[in-house]
Structures are given as C-alpha cells and as structure tokens.
C-alpha positions in Angstrom: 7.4 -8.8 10.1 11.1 -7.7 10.0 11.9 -4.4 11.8 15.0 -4.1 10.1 13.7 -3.8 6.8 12.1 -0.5 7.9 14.1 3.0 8.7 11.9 4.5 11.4 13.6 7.9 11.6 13.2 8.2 7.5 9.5 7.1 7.6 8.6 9.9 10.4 10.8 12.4 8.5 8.7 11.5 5.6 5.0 11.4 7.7 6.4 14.8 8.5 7.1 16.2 5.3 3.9 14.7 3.5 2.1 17.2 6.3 3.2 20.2 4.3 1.0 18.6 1.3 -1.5 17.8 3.5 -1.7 21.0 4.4 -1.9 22.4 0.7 -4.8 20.3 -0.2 -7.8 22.0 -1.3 -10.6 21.4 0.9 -12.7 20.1 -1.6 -10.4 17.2 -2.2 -9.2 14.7 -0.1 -5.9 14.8 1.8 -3.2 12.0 0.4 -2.0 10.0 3.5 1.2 8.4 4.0 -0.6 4.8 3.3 -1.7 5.8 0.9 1.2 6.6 -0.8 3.3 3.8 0.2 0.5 1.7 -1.1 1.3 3.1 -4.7 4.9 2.9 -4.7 5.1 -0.9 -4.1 2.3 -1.2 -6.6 5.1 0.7 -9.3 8.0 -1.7 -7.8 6.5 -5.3 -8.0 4.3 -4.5 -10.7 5.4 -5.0 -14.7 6.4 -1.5 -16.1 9.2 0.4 -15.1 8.9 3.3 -12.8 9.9 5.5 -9.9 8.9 7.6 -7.2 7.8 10.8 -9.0 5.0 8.5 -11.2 3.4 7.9 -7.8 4.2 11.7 -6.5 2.3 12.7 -9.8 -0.4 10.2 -9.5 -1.4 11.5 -6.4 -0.8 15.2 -5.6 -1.0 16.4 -9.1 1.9 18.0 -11.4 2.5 20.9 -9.3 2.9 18.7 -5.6 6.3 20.2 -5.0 5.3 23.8 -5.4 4.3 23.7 -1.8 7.4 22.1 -0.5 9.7 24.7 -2.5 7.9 27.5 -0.6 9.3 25.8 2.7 13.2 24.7 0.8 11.8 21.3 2.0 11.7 19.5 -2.2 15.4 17.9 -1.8 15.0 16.4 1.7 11.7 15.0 0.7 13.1 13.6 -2.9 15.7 12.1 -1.0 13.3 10.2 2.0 11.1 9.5 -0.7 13.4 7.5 -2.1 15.2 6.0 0.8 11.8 4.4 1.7 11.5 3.7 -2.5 14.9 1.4 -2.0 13.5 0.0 1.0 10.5 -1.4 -0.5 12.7 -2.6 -3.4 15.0 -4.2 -1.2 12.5 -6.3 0.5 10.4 -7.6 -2.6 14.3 -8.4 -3.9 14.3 -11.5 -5.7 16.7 -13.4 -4.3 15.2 -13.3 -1.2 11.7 -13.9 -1.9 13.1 -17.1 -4.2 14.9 -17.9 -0.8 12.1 -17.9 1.6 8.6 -17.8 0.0 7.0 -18.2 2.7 8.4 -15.4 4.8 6.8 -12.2 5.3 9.7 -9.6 3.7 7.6 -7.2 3.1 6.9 -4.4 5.9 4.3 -1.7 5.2 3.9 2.0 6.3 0.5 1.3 7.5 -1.2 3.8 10.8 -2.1 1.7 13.4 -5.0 3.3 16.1 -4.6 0.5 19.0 -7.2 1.0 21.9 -4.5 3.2 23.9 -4.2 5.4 21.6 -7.9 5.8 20.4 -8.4 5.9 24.2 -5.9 9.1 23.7 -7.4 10.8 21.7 -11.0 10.5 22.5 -9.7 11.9 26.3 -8.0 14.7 24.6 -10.5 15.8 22.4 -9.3 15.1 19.1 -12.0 13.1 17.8 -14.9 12.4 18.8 -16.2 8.7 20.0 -18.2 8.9 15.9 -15.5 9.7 14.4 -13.3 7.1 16.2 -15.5 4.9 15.0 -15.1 6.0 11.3 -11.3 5.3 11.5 -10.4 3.1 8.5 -9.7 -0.7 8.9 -6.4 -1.8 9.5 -4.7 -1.5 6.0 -7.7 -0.2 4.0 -6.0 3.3 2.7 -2.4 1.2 2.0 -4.3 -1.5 -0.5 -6.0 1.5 -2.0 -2.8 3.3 -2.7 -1.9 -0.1 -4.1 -4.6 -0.9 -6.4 -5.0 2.7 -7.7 -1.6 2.5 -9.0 -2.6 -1.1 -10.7 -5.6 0.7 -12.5 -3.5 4.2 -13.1 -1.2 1.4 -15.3 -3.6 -1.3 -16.4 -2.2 -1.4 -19.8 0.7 -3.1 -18.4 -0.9 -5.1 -15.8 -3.6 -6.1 -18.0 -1.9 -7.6 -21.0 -3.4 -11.5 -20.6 -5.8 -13.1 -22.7 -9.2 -13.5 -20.1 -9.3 -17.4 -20.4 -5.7 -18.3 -20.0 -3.8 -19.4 -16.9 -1.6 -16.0 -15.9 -4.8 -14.2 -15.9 -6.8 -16.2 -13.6 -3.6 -16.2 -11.5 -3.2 -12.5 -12.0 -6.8 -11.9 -10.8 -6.4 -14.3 -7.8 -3.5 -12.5 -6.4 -5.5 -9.2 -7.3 -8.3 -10.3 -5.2 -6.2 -11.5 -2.4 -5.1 -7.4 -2.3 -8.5 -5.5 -2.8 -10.0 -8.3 -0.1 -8.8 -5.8 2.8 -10.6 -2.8 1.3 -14.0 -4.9 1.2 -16.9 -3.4 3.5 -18.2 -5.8 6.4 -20.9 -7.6 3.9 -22.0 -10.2 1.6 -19.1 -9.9 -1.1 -16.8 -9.8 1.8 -18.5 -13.0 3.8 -18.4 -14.9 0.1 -15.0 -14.1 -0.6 -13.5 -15.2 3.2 -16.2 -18.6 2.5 -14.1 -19.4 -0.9 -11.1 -18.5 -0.6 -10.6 -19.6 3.5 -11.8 -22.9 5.5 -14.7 -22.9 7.5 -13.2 -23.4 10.7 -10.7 -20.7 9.9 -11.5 -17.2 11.7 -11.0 -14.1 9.4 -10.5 -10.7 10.7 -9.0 -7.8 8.8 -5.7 -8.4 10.3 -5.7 -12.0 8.3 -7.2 -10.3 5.7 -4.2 -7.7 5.7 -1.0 -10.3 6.3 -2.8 -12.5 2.9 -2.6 -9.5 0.8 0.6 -8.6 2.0 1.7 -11.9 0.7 -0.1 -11.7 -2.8 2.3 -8.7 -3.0 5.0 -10.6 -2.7 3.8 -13.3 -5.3 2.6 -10.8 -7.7 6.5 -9.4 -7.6 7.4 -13.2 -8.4 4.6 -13.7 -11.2 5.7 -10.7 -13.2 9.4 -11.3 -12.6 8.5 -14.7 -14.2 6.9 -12.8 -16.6 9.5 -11.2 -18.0 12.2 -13.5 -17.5 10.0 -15.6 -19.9 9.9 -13.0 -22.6 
C-alpha cells in the first residue's frame, strides 16, 4: 500500500479525539472504534448515494455524538480531521486513478494492527490478559464491518438491481469479496476460500483482507459505471 495516501499525524489526532466518545459510551453499548468508522465512511464514498461524514457520525454514535466533544471545545478540530481523512479516502478511490492502474492497491485503510511485539507488550504490562489477547479481532474484521453496516444502513440505494440480472450477481460478488474477512474460522468460511480461490492457493485473513480491499475499489468503479450509464 501507499504511505502517501495516508496523513499519520491527522489519523492519530483523530484515534485521539474518537477517545472522548469512547469514553461517553454507555456501558451497556459497545464502544465505536476508529475501524470501525473508517469502515463506514468509504462504504458512503464508493458506494451509489450521495453523502458525507456526519451520515456515518450519525450512523454510529447517535444524533447527539458531539455533545461530548462540545463539553471539551474539541467539535471543530474533530469536524475538520474528520474530514481531512473523508478527502483522503476520496482521493484514493479517485477515478482517474483507479481507471489508470486497476490493479494497484490505492486504497489504504485505518485498520489496528496487534503484531506479536506488541501483544507481547501488553501481555508483560498487564493490560490484557493472554484470554483476552486471544479475543483480539482478526486483522480487518471491525473495518469490513464498519463497511458493510453502512451498505445495509443504505440498501435502498445499493440494492436497486433486479435479482437475476448481471449487475446484481456482480454487485453480490464484490459484496462477498468484503464480508469474506468478517467470516468466523468454519465451514462457510472454508466453502467460500474453496470457490472463490485455487486449491493450491493458501488463504489467511491477510489475503482475505487485501481481496476485499480490492472489491472496494471495483465496487467504486461498478457504481461510477452505474451512473455514468444513467
């Protein structure tokens, strides 16, 4: 993936602010994490209707998210990260350079990573325990979730195909290619990677992850298509 197409400093200024929701969760629902949210705003950018950051902001934390960021003067530095990592996303599902290079990966996620040095870390420290390290998400699990909530918080205008014809099957193909990476270890899981991979071809979730990553970028193609053909 391309570095570049990520601002580091924004994305930690915005890990940072997203704490002060985090914080102002109730405890009988659970916290929205950074992924999470990413997740949802590149499903509202390649996807067919016409939105912005707040839909996502709403989808997730609820009308009244920025009451707890006005208690802390924190709402127009966080509207204005949110959307400097909104035009980031934009820029690299652009058009132009998809059309120029489909088979490059453009697309650069805000996705937490928990390598063996740092799970390592933490266990020493006593921040989790070696269960609860082992109930860490998958690589990319929370990220396609964000993602494919925001495809069924807008299925009227995802889902606009007659069952039977070709944009559909295409439109569930690249769909699947997505939620693959939230499948459990399993038999759907197994039956999918047997279909849709060949057999001497080993699967992990990291291959699971860079495929959907792609589909993203094809699904921003397909509905451009879309509505270029309108």
């Amino acid at each position: 993936m391309n570095d570049s197409t990520i601002d580091h400093a924004n994305a930690e200024r915005l890990a940072a602010l997203l704490q002060i929701l985090v914080a102002a969760t109730p405890e009988d629902e659970d916290a929205v994490p950074i992924d999470t949210l990413d997740g949802y705003l590149t499903a509202l950018i390649c996807g067919p209707g016409d939105n912005g950051p707040l839909q996502a902001m709403d989808a997730l934390f609820g009308d009244d998210w920025a009451e707890a960021l006005d208690e802390q003067d924190a709402t127009e530095e966080f509207m204005s990260v949110l959307h400097e990592r909104w035009n980031e996303i934009g820029e690299a599902l652009d058009p132009e350079g998809l059309e120029a290079d489909p088979e490059a990966m453009l697309l650069e996620p805000l996705i937490t990573e928990f390598d063996e040095a740092t799970k390592a870390s933490l266990l020493s420290q006593g921040v989790l325990t070696q269960e609860q390290l082992e109930q860490l998400p998958p690589a990319g699990l929370m990220w396609v979730e964000g993602f494919m909530q925001a495809v069924e918080d807008h299925e009227q205008d995802w889902y606009v195909f007659d069952d039977e014809s070709e944009e559909a099957q295409m439109l569930d193909a690249m769909l699947m290619g997505v939620a693959a990476v939230a499948m459990p270890p399993g038999d759907q899981r197994q039956a999918y990677i047997d279909e849709s991979y060949d057999e001497d071809e080993e699967v992990d979730q990291n291959v699971l992850l860079d495929d959907a990553l792609f589909s993203v970028q094809d699904l921003r193609t397909f509905w451009l298509q879309q509505k270029q053909a309108q």
